[in-house]
N, C-alpha and C positions, 0 to 999 in steps of 0.2 A: 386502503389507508384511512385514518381518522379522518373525521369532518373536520373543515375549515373553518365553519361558517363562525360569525363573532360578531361584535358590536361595532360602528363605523371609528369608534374614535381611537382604538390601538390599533385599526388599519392607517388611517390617517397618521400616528405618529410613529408609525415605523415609516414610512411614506417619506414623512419629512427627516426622518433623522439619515437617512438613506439619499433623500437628496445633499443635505447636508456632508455629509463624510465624503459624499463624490463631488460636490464639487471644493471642497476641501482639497481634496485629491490632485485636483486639477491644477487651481488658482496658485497653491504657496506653494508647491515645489519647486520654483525655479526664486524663494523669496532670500535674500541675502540674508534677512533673520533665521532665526532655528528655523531649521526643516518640521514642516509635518511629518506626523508619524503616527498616520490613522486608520482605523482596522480597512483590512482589504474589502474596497465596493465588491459587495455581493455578485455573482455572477448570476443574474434571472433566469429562471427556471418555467419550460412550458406549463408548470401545473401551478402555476400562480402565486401569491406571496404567501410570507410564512407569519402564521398570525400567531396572538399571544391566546391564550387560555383558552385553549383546542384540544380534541381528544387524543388522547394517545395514537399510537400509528404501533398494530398487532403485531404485521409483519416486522420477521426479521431484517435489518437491511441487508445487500447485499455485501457491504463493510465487511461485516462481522460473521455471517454465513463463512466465509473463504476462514477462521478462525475454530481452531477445536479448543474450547474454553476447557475440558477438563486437564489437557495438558497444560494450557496455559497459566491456569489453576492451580496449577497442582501445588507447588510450594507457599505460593503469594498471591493475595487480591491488592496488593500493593501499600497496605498498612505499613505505618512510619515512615510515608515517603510524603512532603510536603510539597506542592505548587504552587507558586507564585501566578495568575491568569493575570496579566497585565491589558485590560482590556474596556469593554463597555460596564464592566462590574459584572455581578453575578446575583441573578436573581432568588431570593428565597423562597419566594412562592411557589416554585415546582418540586414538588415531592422526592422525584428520584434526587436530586442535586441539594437540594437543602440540607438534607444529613452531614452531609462532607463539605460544607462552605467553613472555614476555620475564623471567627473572629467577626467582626464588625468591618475589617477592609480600613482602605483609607483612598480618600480622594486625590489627586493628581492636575483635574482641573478644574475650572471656576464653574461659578450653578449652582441649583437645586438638587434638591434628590442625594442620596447614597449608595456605597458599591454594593450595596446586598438589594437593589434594586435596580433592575437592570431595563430601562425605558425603551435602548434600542435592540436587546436581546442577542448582537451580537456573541457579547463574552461569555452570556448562560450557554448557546449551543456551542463556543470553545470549550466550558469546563463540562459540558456533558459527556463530552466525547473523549476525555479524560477522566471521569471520574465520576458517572450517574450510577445510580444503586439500580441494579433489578427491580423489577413491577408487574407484579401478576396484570396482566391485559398489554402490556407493553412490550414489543421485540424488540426494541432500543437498549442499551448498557454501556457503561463507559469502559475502557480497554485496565481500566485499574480502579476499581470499583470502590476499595479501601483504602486509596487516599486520600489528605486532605486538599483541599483548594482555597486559595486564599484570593478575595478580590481584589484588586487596584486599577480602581477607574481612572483611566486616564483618557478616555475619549468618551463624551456623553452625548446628548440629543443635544444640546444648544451649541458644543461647540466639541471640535477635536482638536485632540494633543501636540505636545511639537518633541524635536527631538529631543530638546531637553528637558521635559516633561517625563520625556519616557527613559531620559537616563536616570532622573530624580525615581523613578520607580522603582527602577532597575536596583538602584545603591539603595534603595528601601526593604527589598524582597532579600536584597543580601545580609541586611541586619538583621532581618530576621531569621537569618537562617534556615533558608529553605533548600531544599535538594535540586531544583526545577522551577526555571520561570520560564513559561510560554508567551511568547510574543506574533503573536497575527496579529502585524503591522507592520508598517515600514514606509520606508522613503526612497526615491530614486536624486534626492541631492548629493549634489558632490561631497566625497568624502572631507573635505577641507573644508566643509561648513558642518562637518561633524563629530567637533571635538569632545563636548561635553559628554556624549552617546559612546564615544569610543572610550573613554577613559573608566567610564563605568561597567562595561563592559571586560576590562582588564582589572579591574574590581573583584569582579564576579568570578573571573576567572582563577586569581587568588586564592578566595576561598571556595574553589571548587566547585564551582555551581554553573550547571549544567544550562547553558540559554538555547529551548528550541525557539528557532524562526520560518514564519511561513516565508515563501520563495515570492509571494507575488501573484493579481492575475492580469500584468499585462501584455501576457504572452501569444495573443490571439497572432500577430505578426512572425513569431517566430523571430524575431529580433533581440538579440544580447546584450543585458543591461544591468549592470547594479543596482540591486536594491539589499540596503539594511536596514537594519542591521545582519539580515540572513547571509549580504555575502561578504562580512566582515570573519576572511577566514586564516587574518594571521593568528587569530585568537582559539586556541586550542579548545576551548568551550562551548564552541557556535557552532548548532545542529541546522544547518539550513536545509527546510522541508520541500519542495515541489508536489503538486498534487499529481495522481494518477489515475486513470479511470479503470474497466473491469478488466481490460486487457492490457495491464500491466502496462500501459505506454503512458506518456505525456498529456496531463488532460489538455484540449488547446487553449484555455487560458491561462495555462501554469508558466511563468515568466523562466525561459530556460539563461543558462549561465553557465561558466566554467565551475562558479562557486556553489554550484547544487552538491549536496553529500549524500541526498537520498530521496525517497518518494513515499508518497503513503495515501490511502483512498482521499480522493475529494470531490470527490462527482456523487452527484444525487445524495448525502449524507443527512444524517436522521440525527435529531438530535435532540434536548431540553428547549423547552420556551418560554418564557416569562410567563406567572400567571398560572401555569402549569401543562402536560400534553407535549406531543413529538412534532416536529413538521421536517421537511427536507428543503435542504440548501447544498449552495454546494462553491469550491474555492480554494485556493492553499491555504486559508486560514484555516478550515474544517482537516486540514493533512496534517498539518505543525503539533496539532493536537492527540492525531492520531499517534504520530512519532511520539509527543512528549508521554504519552498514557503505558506506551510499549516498554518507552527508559525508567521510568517509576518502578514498574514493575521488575525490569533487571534489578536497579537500585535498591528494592526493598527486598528481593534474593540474597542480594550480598551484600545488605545492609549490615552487618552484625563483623565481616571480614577483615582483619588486619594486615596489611594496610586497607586502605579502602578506595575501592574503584572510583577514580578519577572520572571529570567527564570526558575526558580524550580516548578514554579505556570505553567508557559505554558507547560513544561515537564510533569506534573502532566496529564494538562488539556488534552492532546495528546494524554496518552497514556491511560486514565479510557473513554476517546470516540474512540479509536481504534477498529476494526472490528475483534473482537476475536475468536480466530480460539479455542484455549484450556480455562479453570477457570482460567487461571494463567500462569502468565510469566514466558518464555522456555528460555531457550540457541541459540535459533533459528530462531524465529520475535520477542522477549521480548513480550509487552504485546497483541501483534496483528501489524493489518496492521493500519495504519494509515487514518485517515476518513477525510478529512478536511470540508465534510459539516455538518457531525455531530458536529464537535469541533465548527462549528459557529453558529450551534444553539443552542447549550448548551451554555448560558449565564453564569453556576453559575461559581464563580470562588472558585478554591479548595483549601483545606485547609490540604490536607496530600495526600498521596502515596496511588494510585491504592491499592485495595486489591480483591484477588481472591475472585470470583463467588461462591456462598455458594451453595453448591450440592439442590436440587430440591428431592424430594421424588420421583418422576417418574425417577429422573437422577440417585441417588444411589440405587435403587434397594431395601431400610429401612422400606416401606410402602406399597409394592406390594406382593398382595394377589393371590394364584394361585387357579385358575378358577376350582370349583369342577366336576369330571369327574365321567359319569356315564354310569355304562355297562350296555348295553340291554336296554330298554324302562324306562323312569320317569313314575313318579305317575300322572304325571300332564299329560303324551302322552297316559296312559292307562286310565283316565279319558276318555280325548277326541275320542280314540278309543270307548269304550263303549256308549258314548252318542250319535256316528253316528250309530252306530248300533241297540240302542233302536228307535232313529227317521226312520232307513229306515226299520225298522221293522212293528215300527207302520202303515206307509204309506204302507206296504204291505198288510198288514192286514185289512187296510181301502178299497184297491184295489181288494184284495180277495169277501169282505163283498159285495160290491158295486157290484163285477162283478157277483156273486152268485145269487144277488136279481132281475139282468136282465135277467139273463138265465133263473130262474126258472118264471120270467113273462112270456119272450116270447116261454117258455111252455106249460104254460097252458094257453094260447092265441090258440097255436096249438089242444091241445085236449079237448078246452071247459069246460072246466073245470072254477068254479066261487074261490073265494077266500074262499068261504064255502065249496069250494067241491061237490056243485050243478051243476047237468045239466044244459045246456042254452036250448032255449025256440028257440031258434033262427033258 
């Protein structure tokens, strides 16, 4: 993989904005003011931190390996499908991702700096994994490569977001009228201090716009807990992401729930960095992404379609062509991992809610017959025993016959003897 190596002072302020966010994290969720609602603390990684203006990273990730892009390809790279990345902003400085940043962004909270400058790099490796261009020296790509992405900072280096910060975003990305607003973020506050978050939300929902959300990584316990906005799911427009690792299973920081709808790579993930270059991280905010990059691209499929695919219809479509690990949706990946070339070759467009896999006779165990077992020799092996025995019987018997009749020739060849029992003359 590329070099890491860089200058001390954008290690230092990823450093600080990372302690920042986490203890964010910690301190205001239980605040009776608005909820924070800030990007998910990183999960650290043995190969060290992820720095800004680094080299590309060659290899393919293993993400996008399990992925045949000419199929996925084949119709759409996701043109005319718009994102809303509600996040740390998006940085312009990296080449794959600069192309497809739409606009100038807009801020969300107090500070310095701009959303097309992204200090804690968070929301560049969201929108990369949604939407980075090809790079000759680079195996990195984003899963809809032809979309646009639009920033809205709403958590920066000096300070993060609250919830209603992030529903102000939220009713912002909806004026604009965007297809898709990705959300890696969230809060585990009660929902009764989360009115302003909810209502924009059913905003969105409104005018059809599709809200992915990461699930969370505070699921190292295995303990079940609300966090939204992802597990706001009276709302027919909330795609709630959980991360997954290579083996289709629950990464263990991926915060498990009843309200999970799906799963999608979050371990080890490769992505854009401020400044420019790949590096790996890894979380359900890197998953949300994934999912939102796969619906873009259903969406700019059947972009042009009368009526036109709902987000309940592409949630539908997502989660009955997901890569199903159990019959039916867990607390864990919901209904699997996410497939985005199966979803673009499934044309039909749905018409209700996944339902579990009906058990298989072989699967339940209802029509399996146990093999009859037999002691000592069948009827059928005492057959075939006997029949070698009468043939190599016979053949002895023949051999017996045979040999008897030469012996007693060359007998009576010796003593003169005729076959009458007459002297010879001889």
């Amino acid at each position: 993989m590329g070099s890491r190596a860089i200058g001390h002072r954008a290690g230092h302020r990823r450093r600080a904005a990372g302690a920042l966010v986490t203890a964010a994290c910690i301190v205001g969720l239980s605040s009776a003011t608005a909820a924070p609602a800030v990007a998910d603390p990183n999960v650290p990684l043995n190969s060290g931190e992820c720095k800004f203006g680094t080299n590309d990273i060659k290899e393919t990730p293993w993400s996008l390996q399990r992925l045949l892009t000419n199929q996925m390809w084949a119709d759409t790279r996701g043109k005319g499908v718009r994102v809303a990345v509600i996040d740390t902003g998006i940085d312009a400085g990296n080449s794959q991702i600069k192309p497809n940043i739409e606009g100038a962004g807009k801020k969300f909270v107090s500070g310095a700096g701009k959303p097309t400058v992204d200090q804690v790099g968070h929301g560049t490796k969201v929108a990369g994994i949604i939407a980075a261009r090809p790079k000759l020296g680079s195996g990195f790509y984003g899963i809809a490569p032809e979309a646009k992405v639009i920033p809205l900072q709403q958590t920066s280096e000096e300070k993060a977001g609250t919830a209603d910060s992030l529903a102000a975003a939220i009713d912002y990305a909806v004026r604009l009228k965007v297809n898709i607003i990705n959300v890696s973020q969230g809060t585990d506050a009660g929902e009764e201090k989360l009115g302003p978050l909810k209502a924009a939300i059913q905003r969105a929902a409104q005018q059809n716009v599709l809200i992915v959300a990461s699930a969370g990584n505070d699921g190292a316990s295995g303990k079940v807990k609300n966090m939204y906005p992802a597990a706001f799911q009276q709302f027919e427009n909330v795609l709630s992401v959980a991360a997954s690792d290579r083996n289709n299973e629950r990464a263990p920081f991926s915060q498990p729930g009843s309200w999970v709808d799906i799963a999608a790579p979050g371990v080890n993930m490769v992505s854009t960095v401020p400044d420019g270059g790949n590096c790996v991280d890894q979380g359900t905010s890197f998953a949300a992404p994934y999912a939102a990059g796969a619906a873009a691209l259903l969406i700019a499929k059947h972009l042009n379609e009368v009526p036109k695919w709902t987000p309940k219809q592409v949630i539908w479509h997502l989660e009955k062509t997901a890569e199903r690990v159990r019959p039916k949706a867990d607390q864990n990946i919901g209904w699997g991992v996410v497939d985005p070339v199966a979803a673009l070759n499934d044309d039909t467009r749905p018409t209700a809610s996944p339902q579990p896999d009906k058990p298989s006779n072989a699967a339940d165990g209802s029509n399996i017959q146990p093999a009859a077992v037999t002691i000592g020799e069948s009827t059928e092996e005492r057959r075939a025993r006997i029949s070698i025995y009468i043939v190599g019987g016979g053949l002895l018997a023949v051999a017996a016959v045979v040999g008897s009749s030469i012996a007693i020739r060359d007998w009576r060849r010796k003593t003169g003897l005729t076959s009458h029992g007459e002297a010879s003359n001889g």
